[in-house]
N, C-alpha and C positions, 0 to 999 in steps of 0.2 A: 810415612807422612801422607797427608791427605792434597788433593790440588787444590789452591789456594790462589789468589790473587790481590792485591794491593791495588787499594782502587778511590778517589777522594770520593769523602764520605757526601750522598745525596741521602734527601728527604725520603728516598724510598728505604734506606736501612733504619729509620727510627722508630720503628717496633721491634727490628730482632736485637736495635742498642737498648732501649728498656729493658727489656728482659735478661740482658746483659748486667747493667747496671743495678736493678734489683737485686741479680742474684749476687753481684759481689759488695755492694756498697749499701746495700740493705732495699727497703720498702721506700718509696716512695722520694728515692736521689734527685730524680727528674721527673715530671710527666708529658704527655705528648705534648702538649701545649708548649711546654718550657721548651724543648729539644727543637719545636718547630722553629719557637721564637729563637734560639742561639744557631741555629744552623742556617738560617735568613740574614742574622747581623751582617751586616758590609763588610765586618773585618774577620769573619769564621773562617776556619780553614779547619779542614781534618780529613783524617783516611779510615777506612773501613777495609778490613780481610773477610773476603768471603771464600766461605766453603765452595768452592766449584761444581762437587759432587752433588751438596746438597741443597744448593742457593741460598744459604745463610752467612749473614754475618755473624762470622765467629769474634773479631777484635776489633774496638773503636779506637782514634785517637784524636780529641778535638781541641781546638784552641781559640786563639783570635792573635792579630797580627796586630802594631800599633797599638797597642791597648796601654791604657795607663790605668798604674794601678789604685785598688782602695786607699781610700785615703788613712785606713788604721793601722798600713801594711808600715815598716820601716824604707822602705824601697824609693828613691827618689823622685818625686812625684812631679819632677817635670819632664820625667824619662819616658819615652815609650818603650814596652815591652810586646813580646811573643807572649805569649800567655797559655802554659799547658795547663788548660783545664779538665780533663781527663785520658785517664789510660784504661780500658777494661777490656782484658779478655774471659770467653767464655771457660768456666773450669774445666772441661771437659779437653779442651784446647792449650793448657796451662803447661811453661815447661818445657816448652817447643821452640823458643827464642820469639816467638810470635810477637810481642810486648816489648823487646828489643829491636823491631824490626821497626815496629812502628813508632818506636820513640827517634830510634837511627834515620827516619824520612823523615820526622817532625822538625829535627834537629837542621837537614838538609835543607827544608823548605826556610828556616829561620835564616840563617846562615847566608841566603842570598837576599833576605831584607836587610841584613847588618844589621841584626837588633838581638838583645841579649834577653833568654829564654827567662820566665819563673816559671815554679808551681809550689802547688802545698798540697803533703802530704797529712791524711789523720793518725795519728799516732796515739795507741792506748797504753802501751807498753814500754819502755826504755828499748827493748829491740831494736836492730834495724828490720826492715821487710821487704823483701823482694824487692819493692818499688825501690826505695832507698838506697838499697845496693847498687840498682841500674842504673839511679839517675849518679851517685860518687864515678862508678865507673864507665859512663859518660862525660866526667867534668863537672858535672855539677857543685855546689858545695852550699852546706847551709847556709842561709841566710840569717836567718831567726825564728823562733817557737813562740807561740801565743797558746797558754791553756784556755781550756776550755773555751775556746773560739766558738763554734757551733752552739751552744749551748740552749740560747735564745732563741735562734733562729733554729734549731730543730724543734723546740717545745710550737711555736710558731706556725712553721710547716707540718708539724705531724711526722717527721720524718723518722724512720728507726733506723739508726745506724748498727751495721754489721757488727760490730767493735761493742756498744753499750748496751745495743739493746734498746728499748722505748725511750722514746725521749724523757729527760733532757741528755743528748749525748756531751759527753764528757769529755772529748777526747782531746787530744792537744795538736795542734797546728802548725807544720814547721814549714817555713819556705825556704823552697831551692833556686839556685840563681847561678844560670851558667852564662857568661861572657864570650 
């Protein structure tokens, strides 16, 4: 194992989290600007693992606290929620419980606001994925699936998803929702 450290995430890991980010969720997930703008919100909260040996962040996990969700989501929308808006770790890094570790602090940090977690996963496939698996054996439990969610908003963005390819991504949307 390499030396690592658990550390909340500042504005100084948002180039080794792009590169992160691209490499698992495709081209153009975030760019600095966005990453500036969400990790400035009043209500952001995240962690970052850095390599020790080599000064990189190897795994992001960020969110927002109080957050109420989209209004197309099923989710009660006079609820505040924690809000996991991403998990990524670097693949070279993958496999290591690394992603576990930081979903297990996210979870912690929620826990003492008394407020009950989402996220959404992209799903191409009937599979479950990695992610899926951590967030059921964590507590989690689906929420509900929206196809082709992205769709618009990747053709929009420009964005290529890992999963489809050029936009327009395809993929289907499922939110999880732990209590």
């Amino acid at each position: 194992m390499f030396n690592f450290q658990l550390v909340p995430f500042s504005t100084h890991h948002i180039s080794d989290s792009l590169v992160i980010f691209n490499q698992e969720f495709g081209q153009g997930y975030f760019d600095f600007n966005q990453m500036k703008s969400i990790s400035s919100h009043k209500n952001f909260f995240g962690y970052s693992i850095v390599n020790q040996d080599r000064g990189r962040v190897v795994g992001i996990c960020i969110g927002y606290h109080s957050f109420l969700p989209e209004a197309n989501f099923t989710l009660p929308l006079n609820k505040k929620y924690v809000y996991l808006k991403s998990i990524a770790i670097n693949s070279e890094y993958q496999g290591k419980g690394l992603g576990k570790l930081l979903l297990d602090k996210f979870i912690a940090s929620a826990d003492v606001l008394k407020q009950a977690i989402y996220t959404t996963v992209w799903v191409k496939e009937e599979n479950t994925s990695v992610f899926e698996k951590m967030l059921l054996k964590s507590d989690f439990m689906m929420h509900s699936e929206y196809q082709n969610f992205w769709k618009e908003k990747s053709v929009i963005e420009k964005f290529e998803c890992k999963k489809c390819g050029n936009p327009p991504c395809t993929c289907t949307m499922r939110v999880y929702l732990k209590k």
